[in-house]
PAVO-246753 format. One line per 5 residues: for each residue x, y, z of C-alpha. Coordinates in Angstrom, 3 decimals, padded with zeros to 6 digits. Last residue first. Layout:
N
X:Y:Z; ...
//
This chain:
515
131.086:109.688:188.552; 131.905:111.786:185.055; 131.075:111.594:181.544; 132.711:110.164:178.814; 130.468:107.236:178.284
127.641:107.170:181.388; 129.552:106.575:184.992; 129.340:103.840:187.619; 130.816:104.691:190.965; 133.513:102.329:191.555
133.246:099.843:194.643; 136.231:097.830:196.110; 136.311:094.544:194.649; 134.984:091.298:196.193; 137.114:089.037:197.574
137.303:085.408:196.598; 139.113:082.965:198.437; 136.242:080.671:200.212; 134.425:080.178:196.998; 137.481:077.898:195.660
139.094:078.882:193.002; 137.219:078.909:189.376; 138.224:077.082:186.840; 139.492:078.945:183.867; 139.146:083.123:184.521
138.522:084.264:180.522; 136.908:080.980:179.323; 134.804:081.075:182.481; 133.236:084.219:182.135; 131.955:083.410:178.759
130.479:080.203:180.990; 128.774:082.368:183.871; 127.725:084.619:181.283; 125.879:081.407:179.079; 124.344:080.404:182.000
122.862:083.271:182.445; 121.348:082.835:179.338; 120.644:079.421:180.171; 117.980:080.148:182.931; 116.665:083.245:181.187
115.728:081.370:178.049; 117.503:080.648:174.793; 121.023:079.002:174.044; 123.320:077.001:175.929; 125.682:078.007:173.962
125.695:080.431:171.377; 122.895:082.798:170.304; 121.277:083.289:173.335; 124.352:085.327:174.779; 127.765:085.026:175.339
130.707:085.517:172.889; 134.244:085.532:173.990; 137.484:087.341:172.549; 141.076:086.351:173.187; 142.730:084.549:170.805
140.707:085.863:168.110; 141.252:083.701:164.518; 138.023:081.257:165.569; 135.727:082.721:168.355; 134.836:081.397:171.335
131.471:080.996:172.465; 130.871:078.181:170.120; 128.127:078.649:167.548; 125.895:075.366:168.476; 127.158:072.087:167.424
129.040:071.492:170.963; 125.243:071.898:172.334; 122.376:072.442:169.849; 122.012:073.881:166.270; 122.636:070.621:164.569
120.096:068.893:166.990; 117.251:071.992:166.320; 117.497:074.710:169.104; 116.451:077.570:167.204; 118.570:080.355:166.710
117.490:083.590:168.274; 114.422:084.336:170.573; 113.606:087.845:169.490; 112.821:087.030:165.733; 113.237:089.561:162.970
115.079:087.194:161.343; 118.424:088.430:162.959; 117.448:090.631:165.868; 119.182:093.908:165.557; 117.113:096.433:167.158
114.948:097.221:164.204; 114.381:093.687:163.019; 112.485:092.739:166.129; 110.377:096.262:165.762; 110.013:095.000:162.142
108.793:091.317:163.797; 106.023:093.105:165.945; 105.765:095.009:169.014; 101.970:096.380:169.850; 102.101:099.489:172.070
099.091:100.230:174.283; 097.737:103.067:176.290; 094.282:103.352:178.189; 092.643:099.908:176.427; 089.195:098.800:178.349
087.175:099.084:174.512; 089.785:096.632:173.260; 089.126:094.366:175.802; 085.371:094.637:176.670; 084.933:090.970:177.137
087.980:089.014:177.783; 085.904:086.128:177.420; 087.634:083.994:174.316; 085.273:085.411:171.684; 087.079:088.703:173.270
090.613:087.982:173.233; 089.861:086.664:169.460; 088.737:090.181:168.900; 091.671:092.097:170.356; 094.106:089.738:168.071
092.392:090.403:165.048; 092.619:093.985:165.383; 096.220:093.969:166.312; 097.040:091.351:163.055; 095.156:094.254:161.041
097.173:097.059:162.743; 100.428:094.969:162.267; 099.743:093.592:158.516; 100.983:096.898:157.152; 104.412:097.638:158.118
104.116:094.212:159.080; 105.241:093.585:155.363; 108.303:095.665:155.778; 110.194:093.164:157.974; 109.353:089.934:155.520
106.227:088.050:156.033; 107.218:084.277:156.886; 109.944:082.076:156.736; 112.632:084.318:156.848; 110.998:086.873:158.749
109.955:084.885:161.842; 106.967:083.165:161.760; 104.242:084.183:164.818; 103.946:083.852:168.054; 101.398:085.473:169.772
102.262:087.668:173.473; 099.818:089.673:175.159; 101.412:091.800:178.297; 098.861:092.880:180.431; 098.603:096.221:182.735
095.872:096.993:185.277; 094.645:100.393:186.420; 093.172:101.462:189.333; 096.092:103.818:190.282; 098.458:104.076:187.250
100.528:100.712:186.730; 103.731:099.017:187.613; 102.752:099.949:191.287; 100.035:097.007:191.134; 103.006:094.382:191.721
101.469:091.185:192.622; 098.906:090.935:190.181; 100.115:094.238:187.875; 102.617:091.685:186.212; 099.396:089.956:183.930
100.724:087.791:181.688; 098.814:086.551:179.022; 100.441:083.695:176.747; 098.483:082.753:173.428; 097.456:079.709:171.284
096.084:081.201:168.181; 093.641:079.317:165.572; 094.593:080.602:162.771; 097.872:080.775:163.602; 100.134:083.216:161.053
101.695:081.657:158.362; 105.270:080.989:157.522; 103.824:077.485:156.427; 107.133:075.174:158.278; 107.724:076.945:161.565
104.999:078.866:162.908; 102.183:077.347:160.610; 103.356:073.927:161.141; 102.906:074.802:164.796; 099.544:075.423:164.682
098.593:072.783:162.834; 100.022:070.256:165.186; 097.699:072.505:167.823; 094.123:073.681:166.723; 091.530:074.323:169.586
093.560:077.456:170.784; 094.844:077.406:174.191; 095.146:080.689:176.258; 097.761:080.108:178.708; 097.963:082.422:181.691
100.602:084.010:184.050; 099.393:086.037:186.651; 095.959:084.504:186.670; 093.480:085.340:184.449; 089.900:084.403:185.350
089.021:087.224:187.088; 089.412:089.587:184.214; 090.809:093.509:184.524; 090.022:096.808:184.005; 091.329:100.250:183.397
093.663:098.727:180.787; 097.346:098.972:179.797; 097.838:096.544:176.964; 101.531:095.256:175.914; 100.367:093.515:172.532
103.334:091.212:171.592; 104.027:089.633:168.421; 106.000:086.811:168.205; 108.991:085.310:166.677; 109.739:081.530:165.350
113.420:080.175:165.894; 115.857:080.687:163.819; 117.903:078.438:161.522; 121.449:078.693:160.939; 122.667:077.673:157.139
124.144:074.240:157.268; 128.365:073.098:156.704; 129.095:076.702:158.938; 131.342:079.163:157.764; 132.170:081.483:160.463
131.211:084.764:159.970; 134.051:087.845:159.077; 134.444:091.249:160.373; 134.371:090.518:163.796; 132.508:093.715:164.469
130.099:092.605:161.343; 130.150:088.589:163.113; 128.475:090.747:166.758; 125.819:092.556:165.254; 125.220:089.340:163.219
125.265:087.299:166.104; 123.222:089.065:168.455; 125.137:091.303:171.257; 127.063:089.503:173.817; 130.317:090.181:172.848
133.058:089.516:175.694; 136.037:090.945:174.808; 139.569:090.500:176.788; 142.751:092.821:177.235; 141.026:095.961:176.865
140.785:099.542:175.252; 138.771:101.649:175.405; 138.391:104.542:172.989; 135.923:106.923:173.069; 134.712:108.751:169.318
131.141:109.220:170.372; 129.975:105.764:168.450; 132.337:104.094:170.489; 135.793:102.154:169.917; 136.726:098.823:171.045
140.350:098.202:171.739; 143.127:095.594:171.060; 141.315:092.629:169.617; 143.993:090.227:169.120; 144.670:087.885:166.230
147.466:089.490:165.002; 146.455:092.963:165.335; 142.861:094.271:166.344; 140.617:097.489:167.003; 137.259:096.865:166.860
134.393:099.021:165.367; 131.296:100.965:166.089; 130.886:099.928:170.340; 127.316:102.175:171.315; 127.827:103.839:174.589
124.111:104.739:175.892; 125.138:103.895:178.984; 128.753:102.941:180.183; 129.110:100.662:183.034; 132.684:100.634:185.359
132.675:097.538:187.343; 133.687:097.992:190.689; 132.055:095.110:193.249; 129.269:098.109:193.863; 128.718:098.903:190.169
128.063:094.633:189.509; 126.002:095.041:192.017; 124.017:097.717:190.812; 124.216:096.072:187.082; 122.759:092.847:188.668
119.837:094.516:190.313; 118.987:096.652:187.577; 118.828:092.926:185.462; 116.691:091.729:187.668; 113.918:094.493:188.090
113.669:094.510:184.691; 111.593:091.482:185.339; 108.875:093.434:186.734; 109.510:096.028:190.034; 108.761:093.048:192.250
110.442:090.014:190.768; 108.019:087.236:190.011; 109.005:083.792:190.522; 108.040:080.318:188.691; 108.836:076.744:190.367
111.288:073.736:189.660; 108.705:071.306:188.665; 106.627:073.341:185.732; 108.659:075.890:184.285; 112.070:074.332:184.668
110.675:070.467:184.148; 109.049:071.594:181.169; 111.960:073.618:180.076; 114.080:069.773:180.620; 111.474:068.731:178.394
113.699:069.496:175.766; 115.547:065.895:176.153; 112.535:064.383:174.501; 114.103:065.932:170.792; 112.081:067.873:169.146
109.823:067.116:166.109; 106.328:066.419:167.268; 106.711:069.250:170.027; 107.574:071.948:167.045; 110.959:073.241:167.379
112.124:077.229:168.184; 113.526:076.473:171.176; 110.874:078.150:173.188; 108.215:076.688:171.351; 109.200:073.272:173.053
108.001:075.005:176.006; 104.671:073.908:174.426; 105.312:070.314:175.526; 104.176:069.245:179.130; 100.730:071.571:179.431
099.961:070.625:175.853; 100.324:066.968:176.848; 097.402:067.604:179.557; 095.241:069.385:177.022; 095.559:065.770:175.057
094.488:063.777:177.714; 097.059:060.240:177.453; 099.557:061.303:179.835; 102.554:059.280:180.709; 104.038:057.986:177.868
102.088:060.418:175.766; 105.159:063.052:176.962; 107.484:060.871:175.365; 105.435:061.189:171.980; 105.521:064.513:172.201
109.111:065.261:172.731; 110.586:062.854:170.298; 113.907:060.317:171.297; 117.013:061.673:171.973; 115.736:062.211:175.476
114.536:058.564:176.231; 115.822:058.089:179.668; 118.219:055.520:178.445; 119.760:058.049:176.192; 120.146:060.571:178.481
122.149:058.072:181.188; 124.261:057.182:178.004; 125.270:060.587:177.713; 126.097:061.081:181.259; 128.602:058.411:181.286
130.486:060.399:178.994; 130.910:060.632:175.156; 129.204:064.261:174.322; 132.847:065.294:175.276; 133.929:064.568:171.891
131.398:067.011:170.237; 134.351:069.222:170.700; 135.660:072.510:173.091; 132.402:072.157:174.685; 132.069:074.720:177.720
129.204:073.459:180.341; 125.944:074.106:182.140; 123.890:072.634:179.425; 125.171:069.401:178.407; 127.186:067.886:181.259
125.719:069.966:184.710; 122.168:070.118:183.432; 121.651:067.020:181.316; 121.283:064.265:183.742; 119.583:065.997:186.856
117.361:067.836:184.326; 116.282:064.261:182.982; 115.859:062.477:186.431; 113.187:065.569:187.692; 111.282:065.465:184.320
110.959:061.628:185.058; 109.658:061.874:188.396; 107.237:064.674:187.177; 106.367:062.480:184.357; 105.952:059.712:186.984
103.778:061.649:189.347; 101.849:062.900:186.241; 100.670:059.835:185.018; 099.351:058.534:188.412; 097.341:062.026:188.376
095.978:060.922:184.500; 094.835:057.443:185.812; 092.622:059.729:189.120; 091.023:061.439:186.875; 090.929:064.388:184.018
090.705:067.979:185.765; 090.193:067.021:189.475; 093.290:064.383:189.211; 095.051:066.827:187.336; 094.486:069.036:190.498
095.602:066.888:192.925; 098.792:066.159:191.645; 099.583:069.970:191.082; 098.970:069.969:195.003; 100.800:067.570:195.850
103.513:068.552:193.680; 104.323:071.583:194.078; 104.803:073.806:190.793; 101.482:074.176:190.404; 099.519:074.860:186.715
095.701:075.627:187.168; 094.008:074.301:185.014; 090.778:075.566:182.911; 088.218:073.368:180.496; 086.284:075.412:178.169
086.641:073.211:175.405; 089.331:075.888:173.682; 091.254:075.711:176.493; 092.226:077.784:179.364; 095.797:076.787:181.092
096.700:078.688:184.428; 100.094:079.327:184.654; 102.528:078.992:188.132; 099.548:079.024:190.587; 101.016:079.769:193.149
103.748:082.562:191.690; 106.744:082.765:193.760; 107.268:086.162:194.991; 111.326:087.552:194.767; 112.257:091.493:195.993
115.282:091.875:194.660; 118.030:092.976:196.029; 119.012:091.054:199.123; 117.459:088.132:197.832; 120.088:088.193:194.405
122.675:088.321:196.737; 126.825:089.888:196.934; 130.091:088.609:197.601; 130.535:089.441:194.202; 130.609:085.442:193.046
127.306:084.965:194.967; 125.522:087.623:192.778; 126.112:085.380:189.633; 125.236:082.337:191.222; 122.293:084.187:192.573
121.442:084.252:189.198; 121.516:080.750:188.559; 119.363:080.217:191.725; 117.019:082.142:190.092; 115.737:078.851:188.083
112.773:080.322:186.342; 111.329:083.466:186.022; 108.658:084.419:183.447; 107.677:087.838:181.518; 110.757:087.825:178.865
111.366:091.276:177.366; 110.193:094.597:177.045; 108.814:095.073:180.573; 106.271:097.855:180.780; 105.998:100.234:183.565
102.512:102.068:183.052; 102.311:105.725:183.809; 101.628:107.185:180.543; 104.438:105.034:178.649; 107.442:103.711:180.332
109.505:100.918:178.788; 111.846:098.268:180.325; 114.286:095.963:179.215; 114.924:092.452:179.403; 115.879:092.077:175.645
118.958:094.088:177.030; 118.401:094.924:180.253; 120.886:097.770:181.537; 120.760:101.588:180.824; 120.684:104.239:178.232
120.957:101.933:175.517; 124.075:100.983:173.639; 125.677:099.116:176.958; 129.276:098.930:177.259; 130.300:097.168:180.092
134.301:097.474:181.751; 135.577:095.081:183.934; 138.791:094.666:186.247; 139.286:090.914:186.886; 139.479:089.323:190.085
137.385:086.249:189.850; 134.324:087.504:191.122; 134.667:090.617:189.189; 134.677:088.277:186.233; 131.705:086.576:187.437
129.766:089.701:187.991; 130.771:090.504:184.662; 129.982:087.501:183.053; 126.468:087.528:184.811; 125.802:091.346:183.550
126.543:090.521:179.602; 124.389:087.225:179.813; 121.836:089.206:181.432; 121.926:092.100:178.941; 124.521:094.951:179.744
126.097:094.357:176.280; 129.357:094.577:175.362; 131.724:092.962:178.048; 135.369:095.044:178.393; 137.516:093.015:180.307
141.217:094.157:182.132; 143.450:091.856:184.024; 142.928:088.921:180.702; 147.041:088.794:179.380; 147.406:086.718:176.864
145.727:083.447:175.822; 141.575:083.203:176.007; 140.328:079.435:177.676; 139.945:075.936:176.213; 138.629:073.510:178.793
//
């Protein structure tokens, strides 16, 4: 594995996202002294939180999967994720309504998930579903330590053992039609595949091996942190405090210092200079190329993946049949997707996620009051409306959105709204995301693995990007991931658990201010 030259005893990560916070925890782990600059006046990143009239709003991602990956990032402090955060598991994971009328509830366990798809569509279906669930369990076990949790240096190291273990499991073949191996009910194959949204490809056109979401949100088990999701990344940037980093708030990095090859210092909007032996950018590519100075060509353009609108509602009611986490199913579905990612048109038939955090955590809300986050896809900029055009289509699309909740039971919605704030692509666009599109590039083959941008950077010898724009890519599991492997091209392997000391603690400070 390729790692930075030089000297590395001093780090500066920008961005106190979760790929920013799990390469600095890692660094600290290893011995390094670490400095994060975060533009905003605290940690998060897309996982941020917002405060308006009493509700506690996460700005981000709603789910948690896989927090053993964080507590990888604890672990290397000396330090725990359980100690800190307050973790429930969510029984059921999702429930799934559908068009039909039919409703599932979504376990993690298998018994009991087993069960219920034999309740929902018969005892051949359940059958089905032990061996998907055997086979989602075989393909994470073959991908997750070779392709995903890994530095490529070249496409060379695709060639292993591991590769061929892929291939005979079918996951260079097509998501969707996989899935129909093993379950023949339509709704049931909508439950399997629709993760495949999260890497920006339709079911019918990515590859099987993207089940391994499937297998994340749907084998390996969902949590809720109490406090929201923000909760996590607080966490991390306390510990990452106590172990001695030094975090800077609302310290926004203008422009690099660099000679021969070396970036020497970053400098901040207020006029501080820091310098540093090592960079870790983890802010969006183009944020991050315009420091650079200079993209790398690529043979392709990127792609991104589709973006969303979300509707964060705070209500002074609630529904019964939403569970903390539910899918609303529209009747269309191939359709749908073409919409997203060929049409650039908005679903006419919407399939949407409703999460409701104020389940198990009614202290994100007002007294008696309930809070739900609403999330649509929708195209992202380049293929679809531009930025300025939801100027105007975002009070229409809002309109639209509250009456479809309603024709789907949520009666009384929009009349049960005490504060809301609708997001949409030119809020995307605002805070840097390329396309207008939260969830980066999309994870088509050329786009994926050693052919995704590479987290070092050509003509620096010692700066390292992390983030969902290089590898793994998207999602909370692989975005830590993506610390833990910045971290990695700074430290080289690791030494054994056993002889790592945590730092002595710092007190955190705000740019040029004072403990």
């Amino acid at each position: 594995m390729r790692t930075v030259s030089g000297p590395t005893d001093h780090v500066v990560v920008v961005g106190a996202g979760l790929s920013g916070l799990a390469a600095a925890l890692h660094l600290l782990g290893a011995g390094r002294r670490v400095t994060v600059v975060e533009r905003d006046a605290g940690p998060g990143g897309r996982a941020g939180r917002l405060e308006l009239g009493g509700y506690r709003m996460d700005t981000g991602p709603t789910v948690l999967t896989m927090p053993h990956l964080a507590e990888e990032a604890f672990a290397a402090v000396g330090d725990s994720l359980y100690r800190r955060v307050e973790l429930i598991p969510l029984h059921p994971a999702y429930r799934a309504l559908f068009a039909d009328g039919s409703r599932l509830d979504v376990h993690t366990d298998g018994e009991a998930m087993e069960a219920e798809v034999r309740r929902f569509a018969g005892g051949r279906e359940a059958e089905g579903y032990r061996r998907l669930r055997h086979w989602l369990e075989r393909l994470y076990r073959a991908q997750m330590r070779r392709f995903i949790d890994t530095n490529f240096d070249s496409p060379f190291q695709l060639l292993h053992p591991d590769l061929a273990r892929l291939a005979a499991l079918g996951g260079f073949g097509r998501l969707d039609p996989r899935i129909g191996r093993f379950l023949s009910d339509p709704r049931l194959r909508r439950v399997f595949s629709f993760q495949s949204l999260y890497a920006g490809v339709a079911p019918a056109r990515a590859l099987a091996a993207y089940a391994v979401i499937a297998y994340m949100d749907t084998v390996a088990g969902v949590w809720f942190p109490k406090g929201g999701m923000h909760a996590l990344p607080r966490a991390m940037a306390d510990a990452a405090a106590d172990a001695g980093a030094r975090l800077c708030w609302s310290a926004e990095v203008t422009r690099l210092e660099h000679t021969a090859g070396r970036v020497r210092a970053v400098r901040l909007a207020s006029g501080e200079r820091i310098a540093c032996d090592v960079l870790v950018l983890t802010a969006d590519l183009p944020v991050a190329h315009r420091l650079l100075g200079r993209a790398p060509r690529r043979p392709v353009a990127l792609r991104h993946s589709p973006s969303a609108v979300v509707l964060h509602a705070g209500t002074d009611r609630t529904w019964p049949e939403l569970a903390h986490h539910t899918l609303s199913f529209g009747g269309a579905w191939e359709r749908t997707f073409d919409e997203l990612t060929r049409r650039g048109r908005l679903m006419t038939d919407p399939s949407l996620l409703i999460t409701r955090p104020t389940t198990h955590d009614p202290s994100l809300a007002p007294e008696g009051r309930h809070l739900h986050y609403v999330l649509a896809p929708c195209p992202n900029t380049t293929t679809g409306p531009s930025a300025d055009a939801w100027h105007r289509l975002g009070p229409r699309y809002r309109d639209s959105l509250l009456a479809e909740l309603e024709r789907r039971g949520l009666d009384g919605f929009g009349a049960s709204l005490d504060r809301e704030l609708l997001v949409t692509p030119v809020d995307w666009t605002a805070q840097g995301h390329a396309a207008g599109t939260p969830f980066s590039l999309s994870h088509t083959f050329a786009q994926t693995g050693p052919f995704r941008p590479r987290n070092l950077v050509r003509d620096y010898d010692n700066v390292v990007l992390a983030g969902c724009g290089t590898t793994p890519g998207v999602g909370v599991p692989t975005v830590l991931v993506s610390g833990k492997l910045a971290a990695a091209r700074v430290t080289g392997p690791r030494p054994p658990r056993a002889a790592r000391r945590p730092r002595a603690a710092v007190p955190a400070v705000s740019a040029g201010g004072s403990p």
